[in-house]
N, C-alpha and C positions, 0 to 999 in steps of 0.2 A: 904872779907866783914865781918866785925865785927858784934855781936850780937844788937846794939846799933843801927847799920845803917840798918839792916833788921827789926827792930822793927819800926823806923822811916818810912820806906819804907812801912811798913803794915799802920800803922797810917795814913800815908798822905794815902795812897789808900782809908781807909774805911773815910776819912773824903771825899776825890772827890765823893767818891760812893753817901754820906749821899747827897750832894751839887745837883748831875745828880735825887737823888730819888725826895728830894724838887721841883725841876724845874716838875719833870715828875708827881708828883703829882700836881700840878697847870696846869699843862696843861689838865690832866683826868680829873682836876671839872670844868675846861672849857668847855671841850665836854660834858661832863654829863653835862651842863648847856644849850648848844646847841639841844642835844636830846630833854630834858625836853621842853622844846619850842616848839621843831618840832611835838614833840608827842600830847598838846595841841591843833597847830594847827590842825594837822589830826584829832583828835577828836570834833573840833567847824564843820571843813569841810565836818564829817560822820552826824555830827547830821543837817547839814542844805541840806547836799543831802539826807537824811532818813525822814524830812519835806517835799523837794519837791515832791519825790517821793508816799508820801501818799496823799498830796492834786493835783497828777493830775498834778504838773508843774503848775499850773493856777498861779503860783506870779505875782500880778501886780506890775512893776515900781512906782514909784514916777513921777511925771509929772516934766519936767525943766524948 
């Protein structure tokens, strides 16, 4: 194996690697975007069981 063909060999490796890091970083701002969501929801959900909880449960319904 020539000098040529091992440097070729390195090149193509680190361009697959850069290719596999692209894809893996759109997938983490995926998740981190998924979190981000979850994390508001549990926080609308703390603050409206931290309302019930101080008036007593007394919420009335809306009539249908």
């Amino acid at each position: 194996m020539g000098v040529t063909e091992k440097l070729w060999d390195a090149l193509t490796t680190v361009i697959k690697m850069s290719d596999n890091m692209m894809s893996l970083n759109g997938s983490v701002k995926a998740q981190q975007a998924k979190v981000e969501g979850l994390t508001e929801r549990v926080i609308r959900l703390e603050a409206t069981l931290e309302l019930l909880l101080r008036t007593g449960g007394s919420a009335r319904k809306l009539p249908r």
